[in-house]
N, C-alpha and C positions, 0 to 999 in steps of 0.2 A: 504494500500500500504506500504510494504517493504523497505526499501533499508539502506545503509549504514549510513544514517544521522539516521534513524530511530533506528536502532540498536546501535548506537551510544551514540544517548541518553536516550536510555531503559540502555544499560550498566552503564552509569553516572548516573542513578535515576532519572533522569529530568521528571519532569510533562509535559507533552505536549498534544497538541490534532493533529493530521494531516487529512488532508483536500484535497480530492481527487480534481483537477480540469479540464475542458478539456485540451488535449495533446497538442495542437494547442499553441504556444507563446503569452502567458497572459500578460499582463502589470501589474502593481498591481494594478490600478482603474479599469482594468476588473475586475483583480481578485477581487476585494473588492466588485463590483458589483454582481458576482454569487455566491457570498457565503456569501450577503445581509450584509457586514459589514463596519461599517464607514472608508471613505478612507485613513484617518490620521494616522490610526491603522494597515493598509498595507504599509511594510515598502520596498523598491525595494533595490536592492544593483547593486553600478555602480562601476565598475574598474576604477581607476585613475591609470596613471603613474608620476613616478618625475621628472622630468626636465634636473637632474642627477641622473646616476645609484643607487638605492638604491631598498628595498624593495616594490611591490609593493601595493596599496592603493586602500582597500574595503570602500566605501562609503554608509553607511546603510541609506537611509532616506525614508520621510512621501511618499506616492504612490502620492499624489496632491502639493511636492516640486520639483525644480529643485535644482540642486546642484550647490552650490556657489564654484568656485572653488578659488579664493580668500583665503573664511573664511576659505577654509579647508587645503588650504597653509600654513594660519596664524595659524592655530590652530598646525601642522606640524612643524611649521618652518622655511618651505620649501621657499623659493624665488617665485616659479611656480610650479605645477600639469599640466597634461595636460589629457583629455580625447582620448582615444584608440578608434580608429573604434571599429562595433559589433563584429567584424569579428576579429581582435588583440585582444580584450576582450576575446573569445573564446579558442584562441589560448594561450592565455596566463593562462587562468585557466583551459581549457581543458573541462569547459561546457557550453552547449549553450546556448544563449542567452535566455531568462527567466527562467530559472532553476539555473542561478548562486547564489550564496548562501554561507553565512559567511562560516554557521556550513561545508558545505561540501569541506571549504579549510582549514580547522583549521592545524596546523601543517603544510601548504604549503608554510609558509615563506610570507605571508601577513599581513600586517597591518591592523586593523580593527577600522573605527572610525563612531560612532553611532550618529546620528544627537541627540542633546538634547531633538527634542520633543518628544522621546521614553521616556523618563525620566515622562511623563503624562501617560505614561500609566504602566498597572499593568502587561498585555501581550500585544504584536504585534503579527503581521505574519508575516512569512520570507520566501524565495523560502526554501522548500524543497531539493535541488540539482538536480532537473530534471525538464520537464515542468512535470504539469499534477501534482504537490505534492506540497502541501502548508504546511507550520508548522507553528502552534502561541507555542507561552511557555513565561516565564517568562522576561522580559526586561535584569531582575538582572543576570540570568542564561545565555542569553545570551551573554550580557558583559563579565562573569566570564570565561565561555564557549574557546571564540572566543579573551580574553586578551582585549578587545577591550575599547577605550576611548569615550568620550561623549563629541561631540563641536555641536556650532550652524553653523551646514555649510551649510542650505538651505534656500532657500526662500520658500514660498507658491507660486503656479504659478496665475495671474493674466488673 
C-alpha cells in the first residue's frame, strides 16, 4: 500500500516496513493483535488541545496506556491540555479516526510528544495516515522525522 506517508519516507531514506490492516477503525491492541505483535510496541497517537490558543498537541503512546494529561501538561508547560471529541480530532487534523498519525501531519503546525517508553524500543508502529496502513520504523527516525520530544505522559491501563 501507497500513499503519501509512504512516499515520504522512501524520499527521506527511512527504513520502514508497512503493514497492510483491515479498513475497519483499528485501535492499536487490535492492531497489535492481527499482526501478532507485543502491544507496548503499538504506539496510538491522540490529539490534545491547550487550554489557551496555541499549537496543537500529538500525543504518541504505548497501545495498553492511557494518557496522563497532567504529565503531558507538565512536560509542556502548559497549566491544562484538554482532550477533543473523535469527531474535533478529525476535524482538526482532517483524518479519521485510526488513521491519524505523527508522520502524516508533519509540517501541519503540530506539536509532537512521544511517550518515553518508545525510548525501549529499537522500532514501534505508528498509524500509517489512513485506516487499513500501519508503519513501524525506527523510534530515532521518528522523533527526528516528526521534531518530536520524549516525556512520560502515560500510565499502563489497569
Amino acid at each position: 500500500m501507497v500513499n503519501n506517508i509512504t512516499r515520504f519516507l522512501d524520499a527521506k531514506k527511512v527504513k520502514y516496513t508497512a503493514f497492510e490492516t483491515p479498513a475497519e477503525k483499528l485501535g492499536a491492541l487490535e492492531t497489535a493483535q492481527f499482526l501478532s505483535l507485543p502491544p507496548e510496541q503499538v504506539f496510538k497517537t491522540i490529539v490534545v488541545t491547550r487550554a489557551k490558543p496555541g499549537k496543537y498537541i500529538l500525543a504518541v503512546i504505548p497501545g495498553p496506556h492511557h494518557l496522563d494529561l497532567k504529565a503531558l501538561a507538565a512536560a509542556l508547560g502548559e497549566k491544562k491540555v484538554n482532550l477533543p471529541t473523535e469527531r474535533e480530532a478529525e476535524l482538526l487534523t482532517g483524518l479519521q479516526a485510526g488513521g491519524i498519525s505523527p508522520l502524516a501531519l508533519i509540517n501541519k503546525g503540530f506539536q509532537v510528544v512521544i511517550d518515553s517508553a518508545a525510548q525501549g524500543f529499537a522500532e514501534i508502529h505508528v498509524s500509517g495516515g489512513q485506516r487499513g496502513l500501519n508503519i513501524c520504523l525506527p523510534v530515532k527516525d521518528l522523533a527526528a522525522l516528526t521534531n518530536a520530544r520524549f516525556a512520560a505522559i502515560s500510565n499502563h491501563e489497569s
